[in-house]
PDB file as gemmi writes it, atoms N, CA and C in Angstrom:
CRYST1    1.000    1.000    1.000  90.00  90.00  90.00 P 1                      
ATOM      1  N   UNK A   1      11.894  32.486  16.710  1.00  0.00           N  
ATOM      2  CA  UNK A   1      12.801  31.476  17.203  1.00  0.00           C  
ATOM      3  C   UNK A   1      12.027  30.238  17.633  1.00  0.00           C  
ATOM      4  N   UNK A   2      10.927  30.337  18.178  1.00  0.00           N  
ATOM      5  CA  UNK A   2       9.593  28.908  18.715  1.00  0.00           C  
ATOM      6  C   UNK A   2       9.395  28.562  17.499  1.00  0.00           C  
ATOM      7  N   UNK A   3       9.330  29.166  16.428  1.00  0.00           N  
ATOM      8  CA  UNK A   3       8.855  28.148  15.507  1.00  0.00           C  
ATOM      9  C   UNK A   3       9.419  27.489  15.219  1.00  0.00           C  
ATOM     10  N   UNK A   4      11.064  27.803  14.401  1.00  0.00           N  
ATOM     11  CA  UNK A   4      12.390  27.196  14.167  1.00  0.00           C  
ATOM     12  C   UNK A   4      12.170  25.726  14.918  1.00  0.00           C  
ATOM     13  N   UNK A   5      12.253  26.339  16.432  1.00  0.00           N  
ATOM     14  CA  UNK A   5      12.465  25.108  16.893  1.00  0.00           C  
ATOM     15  C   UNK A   5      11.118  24.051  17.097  1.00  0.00           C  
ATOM     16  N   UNK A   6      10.098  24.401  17.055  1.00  0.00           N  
ATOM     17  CA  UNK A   6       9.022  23.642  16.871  1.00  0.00           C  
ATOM     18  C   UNK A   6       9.558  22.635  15.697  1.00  0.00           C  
ATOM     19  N   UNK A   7       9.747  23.404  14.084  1.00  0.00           N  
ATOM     20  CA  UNK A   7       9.898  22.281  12.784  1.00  0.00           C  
ATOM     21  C   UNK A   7      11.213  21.445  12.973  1.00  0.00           C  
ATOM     22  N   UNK A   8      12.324  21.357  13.908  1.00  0.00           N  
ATOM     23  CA  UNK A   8      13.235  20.721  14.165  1.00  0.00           C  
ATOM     24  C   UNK A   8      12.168  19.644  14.778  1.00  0.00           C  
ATOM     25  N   UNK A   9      11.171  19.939  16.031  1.00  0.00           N  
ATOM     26  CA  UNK A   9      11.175  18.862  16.682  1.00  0.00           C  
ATOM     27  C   UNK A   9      10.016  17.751  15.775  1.00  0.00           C  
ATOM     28  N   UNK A  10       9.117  18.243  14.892  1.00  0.00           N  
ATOM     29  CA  UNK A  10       8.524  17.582  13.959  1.00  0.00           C  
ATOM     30  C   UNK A  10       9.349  16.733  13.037  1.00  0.00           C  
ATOM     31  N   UNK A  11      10.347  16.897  12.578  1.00  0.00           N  
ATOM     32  CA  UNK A  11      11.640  16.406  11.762  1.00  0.00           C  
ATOM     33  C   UNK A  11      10.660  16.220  10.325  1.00  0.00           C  
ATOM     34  N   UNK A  12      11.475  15.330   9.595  1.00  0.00           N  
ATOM     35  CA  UNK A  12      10.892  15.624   8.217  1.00  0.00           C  
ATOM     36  C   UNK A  12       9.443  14.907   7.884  1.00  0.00           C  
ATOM     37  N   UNK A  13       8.892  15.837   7.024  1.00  0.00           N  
ATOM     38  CA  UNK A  13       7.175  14.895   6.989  1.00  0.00           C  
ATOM     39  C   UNK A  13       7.342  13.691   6.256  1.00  0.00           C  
ATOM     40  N   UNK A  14       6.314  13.392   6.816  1.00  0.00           N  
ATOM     41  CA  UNK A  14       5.846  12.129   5.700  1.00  0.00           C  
ATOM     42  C   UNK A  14       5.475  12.020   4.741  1.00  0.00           C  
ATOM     43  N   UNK A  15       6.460  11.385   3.759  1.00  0.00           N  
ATOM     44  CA  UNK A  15       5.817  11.739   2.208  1.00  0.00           C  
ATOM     45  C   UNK A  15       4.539  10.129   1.955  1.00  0.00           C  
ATOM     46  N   UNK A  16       3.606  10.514   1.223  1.00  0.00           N  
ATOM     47  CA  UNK A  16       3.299   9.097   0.491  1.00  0.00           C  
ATOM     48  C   UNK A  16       3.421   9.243  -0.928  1.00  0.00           C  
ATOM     49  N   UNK A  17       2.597   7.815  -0.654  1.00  0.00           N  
ATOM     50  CA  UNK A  17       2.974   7.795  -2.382  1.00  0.00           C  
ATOM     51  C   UNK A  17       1.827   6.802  -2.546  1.00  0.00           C  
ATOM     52  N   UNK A  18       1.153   7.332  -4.005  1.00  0.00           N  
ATOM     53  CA  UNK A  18       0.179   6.528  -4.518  1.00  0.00           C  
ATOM     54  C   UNK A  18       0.071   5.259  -5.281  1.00  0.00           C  
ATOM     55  N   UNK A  19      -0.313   4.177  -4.894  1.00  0.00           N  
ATOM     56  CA  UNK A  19      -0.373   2.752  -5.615  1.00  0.00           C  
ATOM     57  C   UNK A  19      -1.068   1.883  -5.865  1.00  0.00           C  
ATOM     58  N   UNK A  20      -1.405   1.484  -6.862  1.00  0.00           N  
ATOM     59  CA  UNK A  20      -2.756   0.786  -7.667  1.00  0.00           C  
ATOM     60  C   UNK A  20      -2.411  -0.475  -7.902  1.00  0.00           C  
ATOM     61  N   UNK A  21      -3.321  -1.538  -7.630  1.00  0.00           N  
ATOM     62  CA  UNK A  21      -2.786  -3.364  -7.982  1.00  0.00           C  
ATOM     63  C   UNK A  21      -3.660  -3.489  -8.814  1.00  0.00           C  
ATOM     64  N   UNK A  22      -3.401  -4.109  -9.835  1.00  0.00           N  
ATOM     65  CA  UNK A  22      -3.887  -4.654 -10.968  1.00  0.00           C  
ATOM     66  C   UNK A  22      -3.804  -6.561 -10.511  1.00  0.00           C  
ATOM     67  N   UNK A  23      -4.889  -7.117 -10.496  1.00  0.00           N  
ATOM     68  CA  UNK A  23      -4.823  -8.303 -10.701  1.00  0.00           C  
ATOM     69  C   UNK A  23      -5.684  -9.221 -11.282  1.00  0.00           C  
ATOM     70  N   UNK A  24      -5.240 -10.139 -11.622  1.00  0.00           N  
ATOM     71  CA  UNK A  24      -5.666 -11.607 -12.439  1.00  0.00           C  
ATOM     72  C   UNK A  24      -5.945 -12.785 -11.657  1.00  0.00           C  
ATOM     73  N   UNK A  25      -7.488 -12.882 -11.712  1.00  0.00           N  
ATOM     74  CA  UNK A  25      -7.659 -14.344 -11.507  1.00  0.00           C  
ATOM     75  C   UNK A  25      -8.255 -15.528 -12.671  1.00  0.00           C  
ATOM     76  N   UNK A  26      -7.123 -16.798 -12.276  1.00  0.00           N  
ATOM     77  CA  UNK A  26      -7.215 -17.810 -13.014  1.00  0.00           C  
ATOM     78  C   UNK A  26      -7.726 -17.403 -14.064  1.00  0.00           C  
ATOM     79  N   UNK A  27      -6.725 -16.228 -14.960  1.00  0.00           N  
ATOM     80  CA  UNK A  27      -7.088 -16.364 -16.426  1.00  0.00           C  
ATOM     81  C   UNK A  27      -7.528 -15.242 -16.624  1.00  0.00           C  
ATOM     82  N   UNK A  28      -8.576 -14.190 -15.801  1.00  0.00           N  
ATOM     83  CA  UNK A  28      -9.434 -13.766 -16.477  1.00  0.00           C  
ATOM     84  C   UNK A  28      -8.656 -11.882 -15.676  1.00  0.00           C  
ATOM     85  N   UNK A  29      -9.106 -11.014 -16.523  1.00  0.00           N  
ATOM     86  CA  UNK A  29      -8.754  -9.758 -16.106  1.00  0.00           C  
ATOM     87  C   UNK A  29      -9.611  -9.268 -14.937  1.00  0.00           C  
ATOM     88  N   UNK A  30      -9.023  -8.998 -13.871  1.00  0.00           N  
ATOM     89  CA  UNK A  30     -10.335  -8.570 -12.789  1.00  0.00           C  
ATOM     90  C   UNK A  30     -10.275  -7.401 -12.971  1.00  0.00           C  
ATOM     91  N   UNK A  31      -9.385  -6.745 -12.528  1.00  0.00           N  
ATOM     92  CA  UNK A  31      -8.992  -5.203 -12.047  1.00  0.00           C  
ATOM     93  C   UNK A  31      -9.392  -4.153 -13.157  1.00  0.00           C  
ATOM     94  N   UNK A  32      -9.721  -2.914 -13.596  1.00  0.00           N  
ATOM     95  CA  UNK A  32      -9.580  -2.369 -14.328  1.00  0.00           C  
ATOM     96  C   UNK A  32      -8.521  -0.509 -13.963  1.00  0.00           C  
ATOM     97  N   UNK A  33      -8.631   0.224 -14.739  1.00  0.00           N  
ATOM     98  CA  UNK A  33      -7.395   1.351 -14.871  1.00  0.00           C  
ATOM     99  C   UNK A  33      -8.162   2.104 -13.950  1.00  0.00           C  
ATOM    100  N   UNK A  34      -9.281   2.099 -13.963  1.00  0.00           N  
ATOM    101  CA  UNK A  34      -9.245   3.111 -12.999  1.00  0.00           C  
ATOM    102  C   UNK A  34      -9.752   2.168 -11.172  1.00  0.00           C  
ATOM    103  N   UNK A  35      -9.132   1.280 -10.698  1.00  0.00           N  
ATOM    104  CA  UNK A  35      -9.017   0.997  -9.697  1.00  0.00           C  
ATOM    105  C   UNK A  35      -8.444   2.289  -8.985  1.00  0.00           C  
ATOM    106  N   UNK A  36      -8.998   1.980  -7.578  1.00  0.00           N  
ATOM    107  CA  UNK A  36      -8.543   3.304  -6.456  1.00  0.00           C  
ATOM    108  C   UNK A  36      -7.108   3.095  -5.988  1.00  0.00           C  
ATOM    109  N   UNK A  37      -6.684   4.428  -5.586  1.00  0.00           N  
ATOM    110  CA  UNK A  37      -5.141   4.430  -5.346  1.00  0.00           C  
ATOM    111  C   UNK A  37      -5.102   4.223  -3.672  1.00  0.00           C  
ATOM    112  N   UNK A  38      -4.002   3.128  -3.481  1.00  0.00           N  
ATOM    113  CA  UNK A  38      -3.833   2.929  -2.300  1.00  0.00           C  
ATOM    114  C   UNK A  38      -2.710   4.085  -1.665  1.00  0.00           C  
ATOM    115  N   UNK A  39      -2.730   4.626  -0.105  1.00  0.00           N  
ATOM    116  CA  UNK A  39      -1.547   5.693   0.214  1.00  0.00           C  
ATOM    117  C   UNK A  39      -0.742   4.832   0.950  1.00  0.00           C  
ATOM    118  N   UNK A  40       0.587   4.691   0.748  1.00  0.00           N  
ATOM    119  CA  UNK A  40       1.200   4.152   2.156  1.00  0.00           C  
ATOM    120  C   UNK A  40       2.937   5.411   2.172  1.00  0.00           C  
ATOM    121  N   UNK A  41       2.645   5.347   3.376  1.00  0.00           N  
ATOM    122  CA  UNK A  41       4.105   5.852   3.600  1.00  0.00           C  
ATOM    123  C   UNK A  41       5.560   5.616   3.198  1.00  0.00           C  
ATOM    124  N   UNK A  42       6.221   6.320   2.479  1.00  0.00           N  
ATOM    125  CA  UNK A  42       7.341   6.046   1.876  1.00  0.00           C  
ATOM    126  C   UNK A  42       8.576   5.568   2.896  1.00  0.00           C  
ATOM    127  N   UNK A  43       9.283   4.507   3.109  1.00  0.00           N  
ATOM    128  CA  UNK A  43       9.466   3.790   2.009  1.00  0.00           C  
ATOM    129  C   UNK A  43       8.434   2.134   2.152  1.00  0.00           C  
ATOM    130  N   UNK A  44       7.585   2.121   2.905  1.00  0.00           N  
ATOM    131  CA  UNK A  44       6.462   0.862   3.254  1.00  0.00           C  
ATOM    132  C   UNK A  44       5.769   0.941   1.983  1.00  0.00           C  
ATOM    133  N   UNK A  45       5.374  -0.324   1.778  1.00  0.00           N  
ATOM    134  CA  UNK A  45       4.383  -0.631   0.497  1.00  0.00           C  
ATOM    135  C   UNK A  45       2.951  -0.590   1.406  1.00  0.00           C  
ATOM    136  N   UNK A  46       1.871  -0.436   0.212  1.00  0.00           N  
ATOM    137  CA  UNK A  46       0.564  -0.443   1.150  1.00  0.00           C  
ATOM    138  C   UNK A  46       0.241  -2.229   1.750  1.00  0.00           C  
ATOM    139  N   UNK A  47      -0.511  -2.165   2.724  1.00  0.00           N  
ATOM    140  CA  UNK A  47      -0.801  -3.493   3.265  1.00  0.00           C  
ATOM    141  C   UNK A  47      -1.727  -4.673   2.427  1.00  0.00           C  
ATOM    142  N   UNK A  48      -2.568  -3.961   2.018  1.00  0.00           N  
ATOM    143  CA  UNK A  48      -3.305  -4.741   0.498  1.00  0.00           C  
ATOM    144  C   UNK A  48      -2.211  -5.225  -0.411  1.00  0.00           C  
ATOM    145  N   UNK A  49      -1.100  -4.918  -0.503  1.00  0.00           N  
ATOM    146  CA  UNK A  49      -0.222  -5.909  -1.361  1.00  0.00           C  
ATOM    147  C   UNK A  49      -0.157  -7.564  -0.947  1.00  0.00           C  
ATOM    148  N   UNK A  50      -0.100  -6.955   0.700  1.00  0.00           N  
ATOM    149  CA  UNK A  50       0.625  -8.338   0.750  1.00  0.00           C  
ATOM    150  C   UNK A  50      -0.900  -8.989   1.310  1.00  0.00           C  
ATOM    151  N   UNK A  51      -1.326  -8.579   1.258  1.00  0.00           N  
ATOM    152  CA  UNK A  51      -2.968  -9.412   1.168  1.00  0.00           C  
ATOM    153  C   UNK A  51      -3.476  -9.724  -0.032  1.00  0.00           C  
ATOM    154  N   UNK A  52      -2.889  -9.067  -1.138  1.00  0.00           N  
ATOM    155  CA  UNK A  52      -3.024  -9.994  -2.489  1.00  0.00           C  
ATOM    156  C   UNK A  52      -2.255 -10.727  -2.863  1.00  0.00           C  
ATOM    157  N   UNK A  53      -0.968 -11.074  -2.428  1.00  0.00           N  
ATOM    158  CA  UNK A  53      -0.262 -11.853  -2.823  1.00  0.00           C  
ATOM    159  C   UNK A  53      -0.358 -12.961  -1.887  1.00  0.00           C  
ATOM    160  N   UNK A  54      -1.260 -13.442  -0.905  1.00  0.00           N  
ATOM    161  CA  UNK A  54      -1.466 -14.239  -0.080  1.00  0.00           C  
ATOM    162  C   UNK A  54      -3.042 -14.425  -0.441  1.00  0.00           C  
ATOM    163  N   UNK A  55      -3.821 -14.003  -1.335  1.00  0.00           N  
ATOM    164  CA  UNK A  55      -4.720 -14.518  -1.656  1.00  0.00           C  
ATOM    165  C   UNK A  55      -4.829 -15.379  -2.936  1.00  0.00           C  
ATOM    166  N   UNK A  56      -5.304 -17.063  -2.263  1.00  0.00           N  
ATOM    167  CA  UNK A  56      -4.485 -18.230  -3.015  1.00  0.00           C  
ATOM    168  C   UNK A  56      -5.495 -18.565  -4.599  1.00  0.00           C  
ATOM    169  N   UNK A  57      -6.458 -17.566  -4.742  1.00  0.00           N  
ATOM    170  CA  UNK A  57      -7.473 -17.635  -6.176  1.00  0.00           C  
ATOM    171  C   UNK A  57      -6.491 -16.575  -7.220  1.00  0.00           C  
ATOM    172  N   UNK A  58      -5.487 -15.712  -6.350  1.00  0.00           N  
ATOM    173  CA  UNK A  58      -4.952 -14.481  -7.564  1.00  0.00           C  
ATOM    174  C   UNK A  58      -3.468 -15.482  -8.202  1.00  0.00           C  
ATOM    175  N   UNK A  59      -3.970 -15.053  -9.479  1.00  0.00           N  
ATOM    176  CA  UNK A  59      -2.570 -15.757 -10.704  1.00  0.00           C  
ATOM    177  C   UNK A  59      -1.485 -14.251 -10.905  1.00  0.00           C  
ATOM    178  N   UNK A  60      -2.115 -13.498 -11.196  1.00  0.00           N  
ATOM    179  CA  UNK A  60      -1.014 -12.593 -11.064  1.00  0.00           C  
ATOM    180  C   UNK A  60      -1.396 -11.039 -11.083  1.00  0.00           C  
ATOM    181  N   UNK A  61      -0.385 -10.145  -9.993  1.00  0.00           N  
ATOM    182  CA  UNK A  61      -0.711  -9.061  -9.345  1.00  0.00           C  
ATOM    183  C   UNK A  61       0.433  -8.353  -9.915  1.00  0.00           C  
ATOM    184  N   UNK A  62      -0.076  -7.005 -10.290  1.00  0.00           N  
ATOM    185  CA  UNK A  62       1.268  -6.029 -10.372  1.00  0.00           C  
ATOM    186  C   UNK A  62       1.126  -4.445  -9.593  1.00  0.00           C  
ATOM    187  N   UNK A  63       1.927  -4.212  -8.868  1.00  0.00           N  
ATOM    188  CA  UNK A  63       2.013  -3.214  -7.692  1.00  0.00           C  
ATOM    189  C   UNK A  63       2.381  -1.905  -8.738  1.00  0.00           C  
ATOM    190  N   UNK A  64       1.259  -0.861  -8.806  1.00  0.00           N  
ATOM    191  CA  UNK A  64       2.208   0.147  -9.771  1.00  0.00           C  
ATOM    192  C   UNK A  64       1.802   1.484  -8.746  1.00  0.00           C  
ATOM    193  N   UNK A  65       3.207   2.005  -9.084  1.00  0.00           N  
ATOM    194  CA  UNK A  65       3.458   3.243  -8.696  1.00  0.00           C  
ATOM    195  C   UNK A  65       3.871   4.293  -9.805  1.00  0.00           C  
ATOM    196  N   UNK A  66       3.887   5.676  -9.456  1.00  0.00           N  
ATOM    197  CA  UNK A  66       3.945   6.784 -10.832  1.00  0.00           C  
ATOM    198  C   UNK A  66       3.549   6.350 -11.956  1.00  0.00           C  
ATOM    199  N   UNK A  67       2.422   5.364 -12.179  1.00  0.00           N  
ATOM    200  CA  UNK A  67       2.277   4.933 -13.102  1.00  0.00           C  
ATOM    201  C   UNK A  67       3.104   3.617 -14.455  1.00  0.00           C  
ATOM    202  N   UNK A  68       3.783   3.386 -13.711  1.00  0.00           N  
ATOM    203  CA  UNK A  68       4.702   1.953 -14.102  1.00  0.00           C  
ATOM    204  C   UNK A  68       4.662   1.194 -13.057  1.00  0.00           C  
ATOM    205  N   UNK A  69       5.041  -0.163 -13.506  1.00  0.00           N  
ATOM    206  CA  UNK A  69       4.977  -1.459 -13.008  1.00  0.00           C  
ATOM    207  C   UNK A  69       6.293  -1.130 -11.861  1.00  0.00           C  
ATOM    208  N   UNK A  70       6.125  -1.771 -10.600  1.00  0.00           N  
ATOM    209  CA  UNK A  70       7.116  -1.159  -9.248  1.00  0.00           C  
ATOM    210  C   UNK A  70       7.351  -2.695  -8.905  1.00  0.00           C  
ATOM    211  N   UNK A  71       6.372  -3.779  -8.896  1.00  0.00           N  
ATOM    212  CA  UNK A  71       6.571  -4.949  -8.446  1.00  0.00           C  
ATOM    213  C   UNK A  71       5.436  -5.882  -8.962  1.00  0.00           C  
ATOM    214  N   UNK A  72       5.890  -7.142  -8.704  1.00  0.00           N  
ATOM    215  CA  UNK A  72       4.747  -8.135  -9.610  1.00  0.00           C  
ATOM    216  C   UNK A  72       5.299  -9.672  -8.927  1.00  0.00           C  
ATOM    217  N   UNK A  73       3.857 -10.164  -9.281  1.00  0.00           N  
ATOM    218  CA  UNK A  73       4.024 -11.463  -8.425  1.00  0.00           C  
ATOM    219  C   UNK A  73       3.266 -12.337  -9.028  1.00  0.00           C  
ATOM    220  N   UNK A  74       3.631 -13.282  -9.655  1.00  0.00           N  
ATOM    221  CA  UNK A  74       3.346 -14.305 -10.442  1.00  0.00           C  
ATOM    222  C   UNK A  74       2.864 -15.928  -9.634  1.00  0.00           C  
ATOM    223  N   UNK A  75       2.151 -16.450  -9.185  1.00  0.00           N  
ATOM    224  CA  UNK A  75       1.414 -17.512  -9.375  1.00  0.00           C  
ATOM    225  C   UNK A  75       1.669 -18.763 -10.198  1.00  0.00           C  
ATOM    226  N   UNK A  76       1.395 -19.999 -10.292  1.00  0.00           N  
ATOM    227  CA  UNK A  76       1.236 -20.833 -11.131  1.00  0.00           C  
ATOM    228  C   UNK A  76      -0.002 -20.949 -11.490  1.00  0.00           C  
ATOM    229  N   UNK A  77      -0.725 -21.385 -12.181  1.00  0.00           N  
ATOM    230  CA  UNK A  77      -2.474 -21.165 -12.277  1.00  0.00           C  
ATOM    231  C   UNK A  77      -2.621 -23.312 -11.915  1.00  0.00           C  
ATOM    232  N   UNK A  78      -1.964 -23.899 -11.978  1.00  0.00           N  
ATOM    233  CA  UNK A  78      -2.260 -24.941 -11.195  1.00  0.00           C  
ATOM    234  C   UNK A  78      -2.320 -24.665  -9.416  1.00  0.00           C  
ATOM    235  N   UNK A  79      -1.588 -23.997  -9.174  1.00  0.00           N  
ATOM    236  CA  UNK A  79      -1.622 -23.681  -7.412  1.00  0.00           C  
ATOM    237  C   UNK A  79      -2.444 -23.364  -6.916  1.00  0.00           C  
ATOM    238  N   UNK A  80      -3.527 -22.128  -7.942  1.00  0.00           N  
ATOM    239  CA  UNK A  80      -4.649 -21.520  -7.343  1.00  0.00           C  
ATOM    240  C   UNK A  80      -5.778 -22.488  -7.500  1.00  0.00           C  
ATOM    241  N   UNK A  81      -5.455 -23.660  -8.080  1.00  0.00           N  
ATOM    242  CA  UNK A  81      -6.698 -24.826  -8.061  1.00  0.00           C  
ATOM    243  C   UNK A  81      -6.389 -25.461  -7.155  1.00  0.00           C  
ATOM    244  N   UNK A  82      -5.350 -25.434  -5.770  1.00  0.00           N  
ATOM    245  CA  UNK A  82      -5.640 -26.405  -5.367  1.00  0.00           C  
ATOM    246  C   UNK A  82      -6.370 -25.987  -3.652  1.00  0.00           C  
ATOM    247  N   UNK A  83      -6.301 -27.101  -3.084  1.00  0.00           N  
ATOM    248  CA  UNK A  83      -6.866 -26.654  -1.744  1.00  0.00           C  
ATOM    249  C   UNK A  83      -5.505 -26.446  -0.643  1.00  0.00           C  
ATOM    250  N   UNK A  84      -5.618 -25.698   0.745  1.00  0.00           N  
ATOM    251  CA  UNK A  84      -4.846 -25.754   1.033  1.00  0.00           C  
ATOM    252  C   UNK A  84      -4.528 -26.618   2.033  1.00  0.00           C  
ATOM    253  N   UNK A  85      -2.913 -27.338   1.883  1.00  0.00           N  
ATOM    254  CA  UNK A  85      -2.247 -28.351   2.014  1.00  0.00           C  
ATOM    255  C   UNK A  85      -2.252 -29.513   1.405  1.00  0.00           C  
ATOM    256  N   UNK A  86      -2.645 -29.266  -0.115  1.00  0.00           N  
ATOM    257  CA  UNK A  86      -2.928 -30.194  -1.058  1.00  0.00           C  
ATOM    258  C   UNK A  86      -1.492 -30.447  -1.949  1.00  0.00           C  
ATOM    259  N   UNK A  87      -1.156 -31.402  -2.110  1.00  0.00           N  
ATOM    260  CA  UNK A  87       0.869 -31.217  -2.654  1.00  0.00           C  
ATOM    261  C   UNK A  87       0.125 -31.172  -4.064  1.00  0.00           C  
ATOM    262  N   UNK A  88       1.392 -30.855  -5.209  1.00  0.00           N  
ATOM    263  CA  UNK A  88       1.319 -30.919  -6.659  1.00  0.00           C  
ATOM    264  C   UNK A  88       1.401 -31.993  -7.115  1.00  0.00           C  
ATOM    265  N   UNK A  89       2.250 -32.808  -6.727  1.00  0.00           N  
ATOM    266  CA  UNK A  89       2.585 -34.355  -6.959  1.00  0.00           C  
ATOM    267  C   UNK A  89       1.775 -35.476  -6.391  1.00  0.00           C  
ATOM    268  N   UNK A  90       0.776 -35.611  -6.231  1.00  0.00           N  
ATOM    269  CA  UNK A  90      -0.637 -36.698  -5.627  1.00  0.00           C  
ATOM    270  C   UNK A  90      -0.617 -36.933  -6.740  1.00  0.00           C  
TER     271      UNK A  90                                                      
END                                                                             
């Protein structure tokens, strides 16, 4: 009966889930297939996402999970040339 109620008070585990970023700078392939798998807790994305998509040299990132594309984030490749607080239109 203590145990029962022990796994009630744990409630359900934590699943993760494994996820690999593939990314591109200005042009050129960085990443390769066997990059390391990031863990984050389901349903949170890992924190390195959003630290690549805020890093202003990457043209384009794709977030994969089970092995397909889960999310992707595209760049302009003029943007990553510029400095920051530099407008497009100067």
């Amino acid at each position: 009966m203590g145990t029962l109620h022990q796994q009630e008070q744990r409630g359900k585990p934590t699943r993760l889930r494994g996820y690999r970023i593939r990314i591109w700078y200005q042009g050129q392939y960085a990443s390769d297939l066997s990059s390391p798998f990031l863990w984050a807790p389901e349903p949170h994305l890992p924190p390195e996402w959003e630290a690549t998509k805020n890093n202003p040299n990457m043209v384009k990132a794709i977030l994969i999970r089970s092995g397909k594309p889960f999310e992707q984030f595209t760049r302009s490749p003029a943007s990553a040339y510029q400095k920051p607080g530099q407008s497009s239109r100067e």
